[in-house]
C-alpha positions as CSV (number, residue, x, y, z in Angstrom):
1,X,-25.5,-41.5,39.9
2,X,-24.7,-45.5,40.7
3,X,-21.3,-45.8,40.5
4,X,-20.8,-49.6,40.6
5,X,-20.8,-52.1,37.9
6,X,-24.0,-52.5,35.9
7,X,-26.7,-55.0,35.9
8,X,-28.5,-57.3,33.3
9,X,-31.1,-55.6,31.6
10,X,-34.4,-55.0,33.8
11,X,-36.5,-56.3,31.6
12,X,-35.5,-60.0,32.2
13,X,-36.4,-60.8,34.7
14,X,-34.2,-63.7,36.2
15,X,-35.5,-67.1,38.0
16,X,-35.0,-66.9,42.1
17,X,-31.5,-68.2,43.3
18,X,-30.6,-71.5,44.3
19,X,-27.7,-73.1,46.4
20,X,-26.4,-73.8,43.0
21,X,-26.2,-69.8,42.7
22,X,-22.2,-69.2,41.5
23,X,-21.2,-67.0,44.8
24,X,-20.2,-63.9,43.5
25,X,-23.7,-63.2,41.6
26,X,-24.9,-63.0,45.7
27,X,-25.1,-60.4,47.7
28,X,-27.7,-62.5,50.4
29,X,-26.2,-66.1,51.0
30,X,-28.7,-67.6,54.0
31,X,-28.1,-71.1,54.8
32,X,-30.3,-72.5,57.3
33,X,-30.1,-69.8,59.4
34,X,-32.1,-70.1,62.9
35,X,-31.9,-67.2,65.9
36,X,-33.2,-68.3,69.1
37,X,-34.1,-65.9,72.0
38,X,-35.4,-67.2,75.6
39,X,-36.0,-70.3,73.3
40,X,-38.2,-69.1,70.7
41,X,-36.9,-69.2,67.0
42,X,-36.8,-65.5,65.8
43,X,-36.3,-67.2,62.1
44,X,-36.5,-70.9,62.0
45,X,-33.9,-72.6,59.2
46,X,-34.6,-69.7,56.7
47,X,-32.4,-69.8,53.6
48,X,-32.6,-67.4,51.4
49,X,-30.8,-65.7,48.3
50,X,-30.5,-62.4,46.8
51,X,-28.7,-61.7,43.6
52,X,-27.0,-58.2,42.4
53,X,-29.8,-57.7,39.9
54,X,-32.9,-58.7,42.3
55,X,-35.1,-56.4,43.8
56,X,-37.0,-58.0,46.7
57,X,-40.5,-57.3,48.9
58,X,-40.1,-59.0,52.2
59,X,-43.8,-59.8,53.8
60,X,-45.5,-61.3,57.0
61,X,-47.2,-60.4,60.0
62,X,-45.9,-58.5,63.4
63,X,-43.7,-61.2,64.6
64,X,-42.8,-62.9,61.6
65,X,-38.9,-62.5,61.9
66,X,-38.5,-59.6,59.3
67,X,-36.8,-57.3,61.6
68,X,-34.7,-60.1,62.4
69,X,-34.2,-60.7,59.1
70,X,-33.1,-57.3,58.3
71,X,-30.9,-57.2,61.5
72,X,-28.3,-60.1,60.1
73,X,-28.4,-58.9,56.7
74,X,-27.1,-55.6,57.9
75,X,-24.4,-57.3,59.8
76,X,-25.8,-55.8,62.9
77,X,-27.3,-59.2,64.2
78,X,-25.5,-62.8,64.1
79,X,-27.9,-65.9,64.0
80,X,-27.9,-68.6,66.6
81,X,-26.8,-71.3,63.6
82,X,-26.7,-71.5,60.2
83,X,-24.1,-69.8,57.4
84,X,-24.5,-66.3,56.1
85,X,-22.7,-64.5,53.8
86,X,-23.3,-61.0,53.3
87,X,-21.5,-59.0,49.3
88,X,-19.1,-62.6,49.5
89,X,-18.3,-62.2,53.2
90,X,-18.6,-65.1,55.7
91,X,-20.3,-63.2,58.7
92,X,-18.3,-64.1,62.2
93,X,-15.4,-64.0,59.5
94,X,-15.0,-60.7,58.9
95,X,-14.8,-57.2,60.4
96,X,-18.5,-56.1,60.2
97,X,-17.3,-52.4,60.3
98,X,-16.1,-52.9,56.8
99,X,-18.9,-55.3,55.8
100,X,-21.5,-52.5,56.6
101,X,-19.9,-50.2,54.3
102,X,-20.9,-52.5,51.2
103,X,-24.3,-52.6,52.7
104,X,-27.0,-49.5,52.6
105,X,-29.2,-49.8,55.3
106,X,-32.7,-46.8,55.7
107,X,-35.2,-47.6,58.6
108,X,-37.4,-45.8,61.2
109,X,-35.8,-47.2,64.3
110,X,-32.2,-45.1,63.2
111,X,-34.4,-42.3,62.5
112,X,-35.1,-41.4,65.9
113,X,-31.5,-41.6,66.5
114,X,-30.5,-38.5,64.2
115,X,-30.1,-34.8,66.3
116,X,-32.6,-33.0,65.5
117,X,-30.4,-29.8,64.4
118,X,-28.6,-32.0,61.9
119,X,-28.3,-30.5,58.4
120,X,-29.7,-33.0,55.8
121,X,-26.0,-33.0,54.1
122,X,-24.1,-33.7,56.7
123,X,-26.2,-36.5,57.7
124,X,-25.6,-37.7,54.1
125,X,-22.2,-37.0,54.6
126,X,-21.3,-38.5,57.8
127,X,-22.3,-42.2,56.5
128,X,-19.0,-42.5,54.6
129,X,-17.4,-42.3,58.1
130,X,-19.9,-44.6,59.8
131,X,-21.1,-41.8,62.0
132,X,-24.1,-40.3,63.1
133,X,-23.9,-36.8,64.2
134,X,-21.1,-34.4,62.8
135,X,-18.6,-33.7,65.7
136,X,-15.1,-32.4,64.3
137,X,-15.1,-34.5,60.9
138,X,-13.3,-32.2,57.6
139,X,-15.4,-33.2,55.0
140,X,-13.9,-32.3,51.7
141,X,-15.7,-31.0,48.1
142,X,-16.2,-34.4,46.6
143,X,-17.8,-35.7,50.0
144,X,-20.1,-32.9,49.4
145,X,-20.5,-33.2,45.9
146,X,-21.5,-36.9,46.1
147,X,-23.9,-35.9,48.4
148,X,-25.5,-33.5,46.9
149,X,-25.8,-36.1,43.5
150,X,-27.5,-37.9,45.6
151,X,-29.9,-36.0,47.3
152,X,-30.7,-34.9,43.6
153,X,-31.4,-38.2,42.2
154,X,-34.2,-38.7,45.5
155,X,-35.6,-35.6,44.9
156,X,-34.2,-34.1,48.0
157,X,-31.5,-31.8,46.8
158,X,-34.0,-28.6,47.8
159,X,-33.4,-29.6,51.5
160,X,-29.7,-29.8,51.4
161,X,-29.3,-27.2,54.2
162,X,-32.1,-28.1,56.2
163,X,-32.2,-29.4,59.5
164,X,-33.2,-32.4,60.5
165,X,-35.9,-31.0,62.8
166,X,-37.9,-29.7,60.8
167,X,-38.6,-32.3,57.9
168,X,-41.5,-33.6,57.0
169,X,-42.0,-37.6,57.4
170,X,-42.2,-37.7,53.3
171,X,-38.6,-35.5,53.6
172,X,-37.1,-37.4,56.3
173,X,-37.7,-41.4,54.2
174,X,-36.0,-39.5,51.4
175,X,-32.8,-38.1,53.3
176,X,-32.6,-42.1,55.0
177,X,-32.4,-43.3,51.2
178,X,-30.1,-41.1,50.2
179,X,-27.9,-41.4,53.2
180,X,-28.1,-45.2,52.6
181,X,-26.5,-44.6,48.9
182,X,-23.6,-42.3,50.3
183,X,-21.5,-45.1,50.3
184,X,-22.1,-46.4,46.9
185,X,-23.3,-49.8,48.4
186,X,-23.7,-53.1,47.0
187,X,-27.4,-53.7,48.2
188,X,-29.6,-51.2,49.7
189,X,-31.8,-52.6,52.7
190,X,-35.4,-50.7,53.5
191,X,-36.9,-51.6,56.4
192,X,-40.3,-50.7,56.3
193,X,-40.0,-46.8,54.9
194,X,-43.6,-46.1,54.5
195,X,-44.2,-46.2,58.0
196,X,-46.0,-43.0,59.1
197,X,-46.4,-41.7,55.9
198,X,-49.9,-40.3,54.7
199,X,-51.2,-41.2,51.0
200,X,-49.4,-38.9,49.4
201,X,-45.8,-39.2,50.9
202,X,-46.7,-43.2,50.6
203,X,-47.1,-42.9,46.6
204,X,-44.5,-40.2,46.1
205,X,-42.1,-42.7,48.1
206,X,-43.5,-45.6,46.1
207,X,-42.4,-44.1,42.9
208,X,-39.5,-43.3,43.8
209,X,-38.5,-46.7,44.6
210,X,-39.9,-47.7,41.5
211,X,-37.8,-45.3,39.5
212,X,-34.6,-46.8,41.6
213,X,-36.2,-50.6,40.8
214,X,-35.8,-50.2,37.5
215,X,-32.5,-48.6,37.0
216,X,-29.7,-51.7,35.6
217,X,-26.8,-49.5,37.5
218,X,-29.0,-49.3,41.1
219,X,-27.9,-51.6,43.6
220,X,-29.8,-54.9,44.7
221,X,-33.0,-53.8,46.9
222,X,-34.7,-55.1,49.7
223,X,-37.8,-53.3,51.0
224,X,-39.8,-55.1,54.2
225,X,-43.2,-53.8,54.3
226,X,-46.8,-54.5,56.1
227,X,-48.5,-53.5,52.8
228,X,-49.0,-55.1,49.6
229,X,-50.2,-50.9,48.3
230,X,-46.5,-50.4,49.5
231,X,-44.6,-52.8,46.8
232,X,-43.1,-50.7,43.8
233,X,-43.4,-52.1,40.8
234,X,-40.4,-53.2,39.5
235,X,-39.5,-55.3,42.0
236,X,-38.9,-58.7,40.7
237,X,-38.4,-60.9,44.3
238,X,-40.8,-61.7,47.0
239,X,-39.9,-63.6,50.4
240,X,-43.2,-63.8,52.8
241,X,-42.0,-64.9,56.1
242,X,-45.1,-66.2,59.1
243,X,-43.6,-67.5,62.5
244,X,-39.5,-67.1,61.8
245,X,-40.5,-69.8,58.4
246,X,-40.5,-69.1,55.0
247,X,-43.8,-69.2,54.0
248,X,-42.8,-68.4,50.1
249,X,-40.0,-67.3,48.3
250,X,-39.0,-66.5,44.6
251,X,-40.3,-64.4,41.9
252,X,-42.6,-62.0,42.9
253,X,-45.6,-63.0,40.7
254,X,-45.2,-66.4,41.9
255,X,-45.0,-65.1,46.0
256,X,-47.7,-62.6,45.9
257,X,-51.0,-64.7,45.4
258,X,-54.1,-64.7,47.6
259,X,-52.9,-68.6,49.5
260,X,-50.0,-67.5,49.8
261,X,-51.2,-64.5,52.1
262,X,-54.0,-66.5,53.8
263,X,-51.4,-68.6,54.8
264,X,-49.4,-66.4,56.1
265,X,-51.7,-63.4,57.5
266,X,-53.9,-66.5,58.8
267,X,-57.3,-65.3,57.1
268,X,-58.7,-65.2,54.2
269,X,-57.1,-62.6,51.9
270,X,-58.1,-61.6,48.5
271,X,-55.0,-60.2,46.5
272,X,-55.8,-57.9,43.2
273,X,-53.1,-57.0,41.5
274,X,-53.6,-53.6,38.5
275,X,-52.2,-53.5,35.2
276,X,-49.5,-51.2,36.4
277,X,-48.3,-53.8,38.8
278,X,-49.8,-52.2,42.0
279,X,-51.0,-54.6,44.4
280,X,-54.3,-54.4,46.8
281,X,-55.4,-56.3,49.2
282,X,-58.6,-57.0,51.6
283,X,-59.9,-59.9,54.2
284,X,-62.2,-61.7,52.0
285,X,-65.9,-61.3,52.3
286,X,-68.1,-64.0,54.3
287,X,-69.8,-66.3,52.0
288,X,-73.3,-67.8,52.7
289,X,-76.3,-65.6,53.8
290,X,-75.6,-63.8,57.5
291,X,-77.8,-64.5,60.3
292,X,-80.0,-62.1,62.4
293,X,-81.3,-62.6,65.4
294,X,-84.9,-61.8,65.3
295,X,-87.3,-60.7,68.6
């Protein structure tokens, strides 16, 4: 269903990107970027780089900047200083209405921002015309078509004519993705998509993404999530962020180790990681022999 250029072979697994990167293999270029709110750095000098063939995990606690994060690489935010370039485009340089279009953006806060009578293709639909809501847009057979590929390839196509209303959480993640594809984007940005989900939407969800992760034709992915049970396997990229810094950053099975969480979650975490590349995590057990008060 991608119908953008393809991608080196899944299987190998490239090292992270440097400033040496050659440009056009980027679709993240961060340099130093800082934003600063009622003088508090939001991100502090993060740089950062995502290539087309990367699949990344961002991590960190409530607070860490992810959101933020998300916010400039969706062209919805600019920093306070530093350079960003977002699929070869200088933000501040460049008319984000057209930028956004390269860029596929699903998360929970524009959930609560869909009607609830909207039909589940026409909320596919209406992201080629960068709107939300249909009013008195003609949308022709191949707008259609496309969408319903799409809803296909998610598993959603049996909901086509559904309303928005009445969609299950597990439903409603799936429509998001899908509407984030309608404009065959260049990277495909997930902000936190398991959120409310119960175990069962959560793995369905998870494999899904996997099945994307994996695909050499699907665009570059970033997924910010609060749980390590949450990262698909397949993903190749981690970036853990504490405080607005970058706590670690490259490939994922050199990000996601037990330090590197303690540093960032501030406790002592104990990371396991399963032979199909799920990850689980716990607060690691006291040592020594406990105390008890006696009478």
């Amino acid at each position: 269903m991608w119908h953008h250029g393809g991608v080196n072979d899944p299987t190998l697994i490239s090292t992270p990107a440097t400033a040496e990167a050659l440009d056009e293999d980027l679709v993240i270029d961060f340099r130093d970027v800082s934003v600063i709110r009622s003088g508090r750095a939001l991100l502090d000098q993060v740089s950062w780089q995502v290539e087309v063939d990367e699949r990344w995990i961002v991590l960190g606690p409530n607070g860490a900047g992810k959101t933020t994060l998300m916010s400039i690489a969706s062209a919805m935010l600019f920093p306070t200083s530093g350079t960003v370039r977002i699929v070869g485009e200088t933000l501040g340089k460049v008319d984000v209405r057209e930028l956004r279009t390269a860029v596929g953006l699903s998360s929970a806060a524009f959930a609560h921002r869909v009607p609830e009578e909207e039909k589940v293709v026409d909320l596919v639909i209406s992201a080629g015309y960068d709107v939300l809501g249909r009013w008195k847009e003609e949308y022709d057979d191949s707008d259609r078509d496309r969408a319903l590929e799409i809803l296909e390839t998610v598993g959603a196509l049996h909901l086509v004519d559904q309303e928005w209303g009445t969609l299950s959480e597990g439903e409603r993640k799936r429509v998001l993705i899908a509407r984030s594809l309608m404009t065959d984007p260049e990277m495909l940005l997930l902000d936190e998509p398991g959120a409310g989900l119960d175990l069962g939407g959560r793995e369905d969800l998870v494999a899904l993404l996997s099945e994307m992760a994996v695909d050499p034709d699907a665009p570059a992915m970033v997924l910010v999530t609060h749980h390590v049970e949450e990262i698909p396997p397949g993903f190749t990229h981690g970036l853990i962020l504490d405080e607005g810094q970058v706590v670690a950053r490259g490939l994922i099975t050199d990000v996601m180790t037990s330090e590197n969480l303690t540093r960032a979650y501030h406790q002592p975490i104990q990371l396991r990681v399963e032979e199909d590349g799920r990850y689980f995590a716990r607060r690691a057990p006291r040592t020594g022999r406990s105390r008890h008060r006696q009478n």
